[in-house]
C-alpha positions as CSV (number, residue, x, y, z in Angstrom):
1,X,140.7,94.8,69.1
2,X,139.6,98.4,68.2
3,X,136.3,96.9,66.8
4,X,135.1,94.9,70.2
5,X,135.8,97.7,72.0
6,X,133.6,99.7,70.1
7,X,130.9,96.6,69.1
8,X,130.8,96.8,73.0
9,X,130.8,100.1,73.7
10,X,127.9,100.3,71.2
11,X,125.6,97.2,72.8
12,X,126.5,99.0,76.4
13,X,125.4,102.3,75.2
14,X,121.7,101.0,73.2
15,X,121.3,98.8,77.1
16,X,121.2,102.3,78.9
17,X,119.3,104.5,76.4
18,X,116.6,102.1,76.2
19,X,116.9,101.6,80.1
20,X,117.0,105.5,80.5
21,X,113.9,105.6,78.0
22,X,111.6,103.1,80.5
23,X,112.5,104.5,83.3
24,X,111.4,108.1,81.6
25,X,108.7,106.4,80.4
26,X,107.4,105.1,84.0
27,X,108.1,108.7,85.6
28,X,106.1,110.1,83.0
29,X,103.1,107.7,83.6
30,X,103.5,107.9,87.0
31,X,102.7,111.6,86.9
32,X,100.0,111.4,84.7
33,X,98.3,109.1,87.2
34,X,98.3,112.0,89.5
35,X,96.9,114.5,87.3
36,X,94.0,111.7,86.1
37,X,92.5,111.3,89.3
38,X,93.4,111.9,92.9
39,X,93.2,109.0,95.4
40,X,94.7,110.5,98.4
41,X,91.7,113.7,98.3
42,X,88.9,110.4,97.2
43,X,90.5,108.5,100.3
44,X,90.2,111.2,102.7
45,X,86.8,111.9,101.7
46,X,86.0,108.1,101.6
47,X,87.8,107.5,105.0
48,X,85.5,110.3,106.8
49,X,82.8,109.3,105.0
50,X,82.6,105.8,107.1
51,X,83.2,107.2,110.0
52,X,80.2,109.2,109.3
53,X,78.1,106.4,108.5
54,X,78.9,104.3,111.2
55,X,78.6,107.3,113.4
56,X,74.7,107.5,112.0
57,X,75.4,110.7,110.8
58,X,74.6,110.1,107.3
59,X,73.6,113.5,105.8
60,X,77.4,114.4,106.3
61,X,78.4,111.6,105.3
62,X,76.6,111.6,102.1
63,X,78.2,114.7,101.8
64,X,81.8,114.0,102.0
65,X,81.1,110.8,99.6
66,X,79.7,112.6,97.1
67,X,83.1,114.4,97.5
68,X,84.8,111.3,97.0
69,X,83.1,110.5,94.0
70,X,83.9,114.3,92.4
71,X,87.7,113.4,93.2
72,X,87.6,109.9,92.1
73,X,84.3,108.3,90.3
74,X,86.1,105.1,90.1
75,X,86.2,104.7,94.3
76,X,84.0,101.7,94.6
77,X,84.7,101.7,98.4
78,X,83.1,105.4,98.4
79,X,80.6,104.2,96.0
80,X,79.5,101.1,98.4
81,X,79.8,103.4,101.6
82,X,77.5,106.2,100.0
83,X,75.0,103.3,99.5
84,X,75.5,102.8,103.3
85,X,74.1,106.8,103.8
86,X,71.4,106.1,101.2
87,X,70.2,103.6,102.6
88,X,70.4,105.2,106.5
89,X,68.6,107.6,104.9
90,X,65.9,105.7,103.9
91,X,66.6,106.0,100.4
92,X,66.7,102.3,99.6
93,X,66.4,102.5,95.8
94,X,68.8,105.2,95.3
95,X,71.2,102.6,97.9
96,X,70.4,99.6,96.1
97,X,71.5,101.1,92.9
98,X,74.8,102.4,94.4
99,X,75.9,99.2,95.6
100,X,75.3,97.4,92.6
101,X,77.3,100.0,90.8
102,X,80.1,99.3,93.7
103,X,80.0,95.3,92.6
104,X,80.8,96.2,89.2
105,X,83.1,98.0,89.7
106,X,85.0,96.1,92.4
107,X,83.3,92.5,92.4
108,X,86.1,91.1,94.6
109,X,86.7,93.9,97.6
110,X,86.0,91.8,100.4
111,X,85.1,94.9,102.2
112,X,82.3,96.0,99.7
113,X,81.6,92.2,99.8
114,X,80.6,92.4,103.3
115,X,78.7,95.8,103.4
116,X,76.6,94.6,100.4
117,X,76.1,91.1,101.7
118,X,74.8,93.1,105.2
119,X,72.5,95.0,102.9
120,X,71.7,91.4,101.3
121,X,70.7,90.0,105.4
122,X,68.6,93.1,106.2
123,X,66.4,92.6,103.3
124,X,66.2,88.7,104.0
125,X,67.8,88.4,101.0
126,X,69.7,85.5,102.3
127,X,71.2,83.4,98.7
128,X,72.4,86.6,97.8
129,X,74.0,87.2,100.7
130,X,75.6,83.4,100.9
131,X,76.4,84.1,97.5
132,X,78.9,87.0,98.6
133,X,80.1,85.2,101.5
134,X,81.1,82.3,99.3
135,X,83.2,84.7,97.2
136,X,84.6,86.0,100.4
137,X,85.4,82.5,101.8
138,X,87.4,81.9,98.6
139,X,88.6,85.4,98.2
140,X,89.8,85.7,102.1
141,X,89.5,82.5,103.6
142,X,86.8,82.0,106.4
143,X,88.7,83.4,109.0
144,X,89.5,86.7,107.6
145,X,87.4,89.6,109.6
146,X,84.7,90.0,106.4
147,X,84.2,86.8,106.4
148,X,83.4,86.3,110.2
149,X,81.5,89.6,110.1
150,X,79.1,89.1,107.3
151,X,78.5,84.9,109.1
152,X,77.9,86.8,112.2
153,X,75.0,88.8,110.5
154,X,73.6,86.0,109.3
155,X,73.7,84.3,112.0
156,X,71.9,87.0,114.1
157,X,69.2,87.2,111.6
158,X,68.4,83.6,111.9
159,X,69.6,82.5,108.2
160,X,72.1,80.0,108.5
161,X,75.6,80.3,106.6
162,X,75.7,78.0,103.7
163,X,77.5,74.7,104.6
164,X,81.3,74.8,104.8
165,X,81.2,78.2,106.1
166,X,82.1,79.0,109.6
């Protein structure tokens, strides 16, 4: 009986160690993660940097994307949106390249979807932008409000949506 007990006690004790040692492990990743990069500064920047742009205010928002990028060069959102200032500033190379660096990075954000796919419509690049609103009807379905947006732009600049799409 003694040796259950014990052959028990054993097995119960190597289930918690190793339990205690991923659930050290995860905290310790965890605050790595924070010391790697830091999202919630990139976001902020990120955030009020599309405000900015939609705002037409793009020197300032060049600005605070810039910031975002310094926090977090990974942010494709911040990456696509800096394009977006770029390109409102008439830099159309320098935007190009930035939004092509966004698609690599995140190829299937329907959000950087759209904006690049807008960027596609203004340059009458129309297959490329079908091409992204394809991925976006897969990706989000043809209602979702990417979808609709980046149709509407199309539509507006008299290049029809590829069949199938709304």
């Amino acid at each position: 009986m003694d040796y259950r007990i014990s052959l028990f006690t054993l097995t119960r004790r190597r289930f918690y160690g190793g339990l205690m040692a991923v659930i050290l492990s995860l905290l310790v990743v965890g605050g790595l993660q924070g010391t790697v990069a830091e999202p919630s500064l990139s976001e902020r920047h990120s955030l009020r940097g599309a405000e900015l742009v939609e705002a037409g205010k793009f020197e300032a928002a060049r600005r605070a994307l810039e910031l975002a990028m310094v926090a977090d060069p990974k942010n494709a959102r911040a990456i696509v949106w800096l394009g977006q200032a770029h390109a409102g500033l008439g830099n159309l190379e320098i935007s190009e390249k930035y939004f092509n660096t966004a698609m690599s990075i995140s190829p299937d954000d329907p959000q950087i979807l759209l904006i690049v796919g807008k960027s596609d419509v203004a340059k009458g690049a129309l297959d490329a932008a079908r091409e992204k609103l394809r991925r976006l009807t897969v990706l989000c379905g043809e209602t979702c409000p990417q979808t609709l947006a980046l149709t509407q732009a199309m539509r507006e600049s008299g290049g029809a949506p590829a069949r199938g799409s709304n």
